[in-house]
Backbone as a chain_set.jsonl record, in Angstrom:
{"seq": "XXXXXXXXXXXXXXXXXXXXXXXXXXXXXXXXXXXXXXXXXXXXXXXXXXXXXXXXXXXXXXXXXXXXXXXXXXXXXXXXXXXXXXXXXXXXXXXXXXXXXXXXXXXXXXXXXXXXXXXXXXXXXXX", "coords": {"N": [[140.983, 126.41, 76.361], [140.212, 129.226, 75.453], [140.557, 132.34, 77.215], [139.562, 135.269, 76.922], [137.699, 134.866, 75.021], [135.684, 133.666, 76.355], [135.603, 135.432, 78.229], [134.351, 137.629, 76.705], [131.637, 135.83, 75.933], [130.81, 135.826, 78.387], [130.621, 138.87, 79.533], [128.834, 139.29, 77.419], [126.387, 138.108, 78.077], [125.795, 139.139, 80.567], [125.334, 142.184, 79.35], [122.931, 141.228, 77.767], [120.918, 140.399, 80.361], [121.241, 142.671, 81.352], [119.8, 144.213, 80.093], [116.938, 143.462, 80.032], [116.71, 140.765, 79.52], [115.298, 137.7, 79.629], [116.341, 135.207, 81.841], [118.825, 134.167, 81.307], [121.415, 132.503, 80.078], [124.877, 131.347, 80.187], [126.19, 128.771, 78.332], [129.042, 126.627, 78.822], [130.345, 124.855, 75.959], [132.388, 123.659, 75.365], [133.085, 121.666, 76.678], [131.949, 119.542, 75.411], [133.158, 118.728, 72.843], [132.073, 120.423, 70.835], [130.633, 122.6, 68.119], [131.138, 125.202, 68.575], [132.539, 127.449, 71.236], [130.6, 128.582, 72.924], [126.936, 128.963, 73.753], [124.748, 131.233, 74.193], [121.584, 131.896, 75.689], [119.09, 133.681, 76.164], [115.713, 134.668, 76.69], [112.878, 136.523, 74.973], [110.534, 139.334, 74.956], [109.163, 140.193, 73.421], [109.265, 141.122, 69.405], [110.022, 143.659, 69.264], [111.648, 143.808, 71.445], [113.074, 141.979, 70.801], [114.726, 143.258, 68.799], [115.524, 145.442, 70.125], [117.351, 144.196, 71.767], [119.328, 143.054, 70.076], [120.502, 145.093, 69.121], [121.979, 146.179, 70.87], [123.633, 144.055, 71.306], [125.208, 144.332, 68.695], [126.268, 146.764, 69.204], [127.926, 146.065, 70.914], [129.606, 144.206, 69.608], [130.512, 145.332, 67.885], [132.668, 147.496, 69.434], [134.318, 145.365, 70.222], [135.675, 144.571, 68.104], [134.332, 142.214, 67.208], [132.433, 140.088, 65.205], [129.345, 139.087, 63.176], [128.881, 136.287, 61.962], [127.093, 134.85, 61.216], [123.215, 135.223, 60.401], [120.548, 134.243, 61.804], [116.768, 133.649, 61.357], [113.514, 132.802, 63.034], [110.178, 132.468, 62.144], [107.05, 132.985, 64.111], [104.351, 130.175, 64.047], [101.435, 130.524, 63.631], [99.428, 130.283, 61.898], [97.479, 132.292, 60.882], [97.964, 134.398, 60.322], [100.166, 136.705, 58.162], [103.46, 135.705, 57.036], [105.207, 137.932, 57.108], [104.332, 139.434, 58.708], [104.189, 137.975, 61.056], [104.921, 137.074, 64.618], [108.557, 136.938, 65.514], [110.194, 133.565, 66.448], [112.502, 132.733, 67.355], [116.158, 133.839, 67.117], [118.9, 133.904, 65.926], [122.418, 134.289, 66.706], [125.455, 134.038, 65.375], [128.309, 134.178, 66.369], [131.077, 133.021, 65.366], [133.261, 131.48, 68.086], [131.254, 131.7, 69.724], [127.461, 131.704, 70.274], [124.323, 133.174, 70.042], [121.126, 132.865, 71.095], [118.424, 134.171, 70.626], [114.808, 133.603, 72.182], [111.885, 133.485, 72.248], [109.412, 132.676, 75.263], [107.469, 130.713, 74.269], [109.131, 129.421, 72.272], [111.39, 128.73, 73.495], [110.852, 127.157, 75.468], [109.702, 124.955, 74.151], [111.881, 123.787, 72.216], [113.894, 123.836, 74.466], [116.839, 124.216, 74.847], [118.925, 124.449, 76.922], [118.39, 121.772, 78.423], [118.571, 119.623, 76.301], [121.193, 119.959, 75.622], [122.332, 119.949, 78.035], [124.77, 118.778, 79.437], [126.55, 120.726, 78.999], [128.311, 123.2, 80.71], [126.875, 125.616, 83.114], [128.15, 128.609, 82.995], [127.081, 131.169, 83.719], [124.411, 132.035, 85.049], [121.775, 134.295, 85.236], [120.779, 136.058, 87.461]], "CA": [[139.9, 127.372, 76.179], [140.343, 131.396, 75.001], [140.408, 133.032, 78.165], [139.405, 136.426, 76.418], [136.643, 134.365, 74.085], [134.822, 133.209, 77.636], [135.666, 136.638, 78.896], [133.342, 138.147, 75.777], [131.083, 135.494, 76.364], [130.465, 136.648, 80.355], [130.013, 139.978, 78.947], [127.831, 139.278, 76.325], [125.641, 137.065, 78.842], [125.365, 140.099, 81.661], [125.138, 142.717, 78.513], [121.233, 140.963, 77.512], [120.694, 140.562, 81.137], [120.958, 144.081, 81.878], [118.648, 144.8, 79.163], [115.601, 142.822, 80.055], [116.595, 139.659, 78.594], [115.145, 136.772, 80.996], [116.229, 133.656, 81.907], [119.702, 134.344, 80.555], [122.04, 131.436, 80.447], [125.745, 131.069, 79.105], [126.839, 127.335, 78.584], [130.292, 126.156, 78.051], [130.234, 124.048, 75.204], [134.258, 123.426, 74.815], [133.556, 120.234, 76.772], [130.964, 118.644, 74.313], [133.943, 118.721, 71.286], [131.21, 120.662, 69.864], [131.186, 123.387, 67.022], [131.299, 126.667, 68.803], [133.008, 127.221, 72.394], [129.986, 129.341, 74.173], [125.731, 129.34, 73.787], [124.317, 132.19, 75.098], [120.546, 131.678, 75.794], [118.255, 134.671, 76.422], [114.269, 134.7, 76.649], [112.941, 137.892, 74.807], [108.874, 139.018, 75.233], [108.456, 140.77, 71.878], [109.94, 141.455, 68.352], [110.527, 145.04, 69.994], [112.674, 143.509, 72.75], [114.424, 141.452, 70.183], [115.642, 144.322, 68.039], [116.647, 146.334, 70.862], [118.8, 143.002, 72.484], [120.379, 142.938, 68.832], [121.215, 146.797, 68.95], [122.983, 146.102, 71.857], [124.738, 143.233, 71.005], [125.639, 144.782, 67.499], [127.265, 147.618, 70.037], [129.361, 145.342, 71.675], [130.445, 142.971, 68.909], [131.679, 146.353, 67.468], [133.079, 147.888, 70.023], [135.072, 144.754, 70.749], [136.509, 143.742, 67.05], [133.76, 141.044, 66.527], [131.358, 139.936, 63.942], [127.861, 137.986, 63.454], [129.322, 135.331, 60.576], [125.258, 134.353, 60.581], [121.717, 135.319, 61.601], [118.896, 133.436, 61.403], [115.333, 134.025, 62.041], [112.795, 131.43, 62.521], [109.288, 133.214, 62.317], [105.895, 132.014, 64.539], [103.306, 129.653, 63.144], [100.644, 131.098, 63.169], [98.736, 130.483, 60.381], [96.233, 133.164, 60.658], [99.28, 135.858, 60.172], [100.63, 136.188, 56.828], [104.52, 135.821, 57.198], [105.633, 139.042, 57.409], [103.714, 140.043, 60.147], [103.825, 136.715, 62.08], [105.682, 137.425, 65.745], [109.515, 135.986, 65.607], [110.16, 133.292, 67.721], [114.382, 132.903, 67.746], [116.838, 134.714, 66.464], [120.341, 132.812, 66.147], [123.29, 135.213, 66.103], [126.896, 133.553, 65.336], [130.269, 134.977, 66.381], [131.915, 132.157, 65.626], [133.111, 130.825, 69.218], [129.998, 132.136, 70.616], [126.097, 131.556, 69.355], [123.15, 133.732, 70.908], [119.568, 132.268, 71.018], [117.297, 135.372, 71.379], [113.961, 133.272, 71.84], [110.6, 133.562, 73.076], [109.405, 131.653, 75.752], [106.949, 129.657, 73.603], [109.93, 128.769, 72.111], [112.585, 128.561, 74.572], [110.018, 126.09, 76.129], [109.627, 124.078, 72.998], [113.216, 123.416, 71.932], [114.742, 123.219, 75.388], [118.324, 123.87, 74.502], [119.48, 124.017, 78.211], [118.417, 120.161, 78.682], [119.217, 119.287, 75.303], [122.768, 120.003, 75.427], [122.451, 119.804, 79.4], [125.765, 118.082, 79.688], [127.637, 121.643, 79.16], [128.301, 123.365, 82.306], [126.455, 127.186, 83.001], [128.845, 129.614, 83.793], [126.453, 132.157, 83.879], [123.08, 132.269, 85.209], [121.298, 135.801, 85.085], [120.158, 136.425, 89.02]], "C": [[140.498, 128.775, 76.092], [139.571, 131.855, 75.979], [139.26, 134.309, 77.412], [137.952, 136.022, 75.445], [135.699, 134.212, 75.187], [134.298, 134.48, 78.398], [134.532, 137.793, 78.052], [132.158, 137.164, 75.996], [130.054, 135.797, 77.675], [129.704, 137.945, 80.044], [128.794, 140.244, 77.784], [126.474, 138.852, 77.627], [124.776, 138.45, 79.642], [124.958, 141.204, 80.622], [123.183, 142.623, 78.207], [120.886, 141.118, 79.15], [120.354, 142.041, 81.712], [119.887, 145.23, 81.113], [117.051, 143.915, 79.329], [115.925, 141.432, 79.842], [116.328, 138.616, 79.706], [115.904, 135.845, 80.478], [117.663, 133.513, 81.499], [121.227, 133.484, 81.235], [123.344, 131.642, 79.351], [126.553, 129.949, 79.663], [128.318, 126.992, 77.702], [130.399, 124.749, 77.051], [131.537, 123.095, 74.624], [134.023, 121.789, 75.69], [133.077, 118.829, 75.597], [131.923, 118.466, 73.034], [132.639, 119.325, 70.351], [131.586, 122.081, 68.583], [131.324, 125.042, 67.711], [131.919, 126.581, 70.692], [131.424, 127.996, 73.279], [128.119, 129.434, 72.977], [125.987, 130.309, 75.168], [122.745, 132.362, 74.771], [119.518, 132.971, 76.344], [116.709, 134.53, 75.921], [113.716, 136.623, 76.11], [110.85, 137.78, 75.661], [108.327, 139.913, 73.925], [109.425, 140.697, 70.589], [110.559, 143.053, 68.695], [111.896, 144.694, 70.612], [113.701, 142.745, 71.688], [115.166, 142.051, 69.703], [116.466, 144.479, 68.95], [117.839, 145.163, 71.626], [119.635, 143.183, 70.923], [121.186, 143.691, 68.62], [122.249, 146.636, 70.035], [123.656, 145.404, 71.647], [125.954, 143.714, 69.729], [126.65, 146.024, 68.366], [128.1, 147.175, 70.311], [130.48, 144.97, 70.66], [131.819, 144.377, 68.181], [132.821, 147.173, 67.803], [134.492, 146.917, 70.493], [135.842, 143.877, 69.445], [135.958, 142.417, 66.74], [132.723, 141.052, 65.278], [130.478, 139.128, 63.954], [128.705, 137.156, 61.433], [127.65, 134.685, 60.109], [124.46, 134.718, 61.133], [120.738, 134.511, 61.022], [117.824, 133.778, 62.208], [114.251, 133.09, 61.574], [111.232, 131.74, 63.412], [108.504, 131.993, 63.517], [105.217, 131.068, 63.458], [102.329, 129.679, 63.518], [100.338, 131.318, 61.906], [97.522, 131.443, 59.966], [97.079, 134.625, 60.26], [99.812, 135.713, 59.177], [102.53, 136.386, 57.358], [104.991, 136.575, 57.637], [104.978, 139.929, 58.603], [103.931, 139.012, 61.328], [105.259, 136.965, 63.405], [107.11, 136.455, 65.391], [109.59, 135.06, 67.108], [111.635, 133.163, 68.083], [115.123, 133.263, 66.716], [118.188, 134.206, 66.96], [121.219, 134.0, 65.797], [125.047, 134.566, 66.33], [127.744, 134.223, 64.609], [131.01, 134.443, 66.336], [132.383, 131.995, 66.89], [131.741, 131.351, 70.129], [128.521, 132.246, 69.508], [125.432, 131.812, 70.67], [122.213, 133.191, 70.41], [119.226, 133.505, 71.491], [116.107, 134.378, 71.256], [113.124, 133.729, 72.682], [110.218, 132.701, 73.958], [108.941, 130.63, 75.457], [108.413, 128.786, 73.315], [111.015, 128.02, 72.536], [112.275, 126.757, 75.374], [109.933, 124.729, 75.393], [110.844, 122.989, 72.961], [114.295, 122.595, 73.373], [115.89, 122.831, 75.51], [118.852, 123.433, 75.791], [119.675, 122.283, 78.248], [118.999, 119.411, 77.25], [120.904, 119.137, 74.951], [122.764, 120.085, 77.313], [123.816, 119.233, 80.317], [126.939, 119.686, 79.804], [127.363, 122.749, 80.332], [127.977, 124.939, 81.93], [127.847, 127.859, 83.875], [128.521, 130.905, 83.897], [125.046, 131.855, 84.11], [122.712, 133.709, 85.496], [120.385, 135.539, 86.542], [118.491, 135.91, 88.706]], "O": [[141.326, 129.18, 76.908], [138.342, 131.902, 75.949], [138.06, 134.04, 77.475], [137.176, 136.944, 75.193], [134.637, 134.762, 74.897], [133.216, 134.674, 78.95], [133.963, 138.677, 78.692], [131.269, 137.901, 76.423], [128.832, 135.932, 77.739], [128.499, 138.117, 80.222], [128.121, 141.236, 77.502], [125.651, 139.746, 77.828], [123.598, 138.759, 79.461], [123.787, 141.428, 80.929], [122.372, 143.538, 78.356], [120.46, 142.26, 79.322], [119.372, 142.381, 82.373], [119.44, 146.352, 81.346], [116.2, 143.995, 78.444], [114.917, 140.796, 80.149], [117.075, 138.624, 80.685], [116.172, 135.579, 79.307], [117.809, 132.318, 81.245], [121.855, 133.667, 82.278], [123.209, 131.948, 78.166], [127.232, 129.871, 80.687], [128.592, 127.06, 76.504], [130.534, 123.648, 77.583], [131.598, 122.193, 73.788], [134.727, 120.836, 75.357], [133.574, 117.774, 75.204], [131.328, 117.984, 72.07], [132.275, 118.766, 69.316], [132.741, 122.394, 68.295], [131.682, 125.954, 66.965], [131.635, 125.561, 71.319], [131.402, 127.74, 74.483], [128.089, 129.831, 71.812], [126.637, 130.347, 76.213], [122.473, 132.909, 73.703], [119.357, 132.714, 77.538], [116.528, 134.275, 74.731], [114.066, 137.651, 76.69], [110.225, 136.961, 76.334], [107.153, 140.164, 73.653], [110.491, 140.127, 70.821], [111.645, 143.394, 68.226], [112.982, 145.198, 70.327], [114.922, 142.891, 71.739], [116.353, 141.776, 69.873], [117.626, 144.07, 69.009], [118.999, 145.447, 71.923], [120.809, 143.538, 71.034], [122.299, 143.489, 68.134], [123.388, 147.069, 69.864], [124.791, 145.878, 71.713], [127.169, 143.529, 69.78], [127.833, 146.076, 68.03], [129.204, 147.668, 70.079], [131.686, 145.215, 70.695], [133.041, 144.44, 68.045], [133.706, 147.542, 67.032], [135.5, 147.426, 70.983], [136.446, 142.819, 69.62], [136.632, 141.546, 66.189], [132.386, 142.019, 64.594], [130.63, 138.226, 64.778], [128.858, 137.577, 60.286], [127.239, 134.238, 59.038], [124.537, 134.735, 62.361], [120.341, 134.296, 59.877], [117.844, 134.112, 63.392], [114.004, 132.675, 60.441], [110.981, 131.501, 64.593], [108.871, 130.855, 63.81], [105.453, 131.143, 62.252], [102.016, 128.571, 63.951], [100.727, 132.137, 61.073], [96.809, 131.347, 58.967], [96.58, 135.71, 59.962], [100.123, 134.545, 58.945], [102.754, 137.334, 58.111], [105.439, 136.321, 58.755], [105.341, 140.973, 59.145], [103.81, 139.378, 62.497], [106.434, 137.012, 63.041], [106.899, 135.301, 65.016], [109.299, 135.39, 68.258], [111.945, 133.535, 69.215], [114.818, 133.052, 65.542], [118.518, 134.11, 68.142], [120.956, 134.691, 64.812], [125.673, 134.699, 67.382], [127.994, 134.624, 63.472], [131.987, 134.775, 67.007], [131.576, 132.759, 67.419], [131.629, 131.142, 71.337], [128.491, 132.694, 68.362], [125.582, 131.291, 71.775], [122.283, 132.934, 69.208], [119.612, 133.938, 72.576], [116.08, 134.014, 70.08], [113.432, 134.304, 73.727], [110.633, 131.588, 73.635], [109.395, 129.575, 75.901], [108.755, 127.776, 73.931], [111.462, 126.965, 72.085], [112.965, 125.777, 75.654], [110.068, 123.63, 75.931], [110.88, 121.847, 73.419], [114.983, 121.576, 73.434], [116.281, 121.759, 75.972], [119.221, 122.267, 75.935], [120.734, 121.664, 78.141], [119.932, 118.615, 77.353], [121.532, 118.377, 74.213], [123.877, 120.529, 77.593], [123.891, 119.244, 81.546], [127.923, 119.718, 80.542], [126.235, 123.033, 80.734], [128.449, 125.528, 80.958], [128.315, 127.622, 84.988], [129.363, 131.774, 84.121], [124.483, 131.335, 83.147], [123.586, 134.32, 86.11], [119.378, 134.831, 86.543], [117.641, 135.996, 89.591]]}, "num_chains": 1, "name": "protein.A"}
């Protein structure tokens, strides 16, 4: 494991945490032989709150010689909202060894990455 990759990880983790971000979980994934070494799980409570977690992260990644290789955004459904207005519910941001979940709790609740991948060990829980 990349000491220094885990070590951005940690920091990333306490980083949302210190900004509001609930619930904020970072799972080691290096045991699962899976595709990225580190989820980092954060609960937002608006499209507001998501920006500003992004602004911050976008601080760091820069500050520390990284990069988002992808984002994704995977609106509400709500069908009474035309698209572009409709509340986001997660927001995927990959740094290659590390992938942030910004979600909502609807969603968070839904998906249930924690248990889903439940086998990789937290080395961060947010107080």
């Amino acid at each position: 494991m990349d000491a220094l990759l885990q070590t951005r990880a940690l920091e990333l983790g306490k980083l949302l945490h210190d900004h509001n971000g609930g619930e904020v979980v970072v799972m080691d994934m290096g045991p699962l032989d899976f595709w990225t070494d580190f989820f980092i799980i954060a609960t937002v409570t608006s499209n507001t709150h998501m920006e500003g977690l992004e602004r911050h992260i976008k601080g760091f990644i820069q500050e520390n010689d990284m990069e988002i290789l992808y984002r994704s955004r995977k609106p509400g459904t709500n069908r009474d909202q035309s698209s572009a207005q409709s509340e986001e519910e997660w927001r995927l941001l990959d740094l290659g060894g590390i992938v942030i979940h910004l979600m909502t709790a609807r969603s968070r609740s839904f998906y249930e990455l924690e248990r889903l991948w439940g086998a990789a060990p937290l080395i961060y829980q947010g107080p």
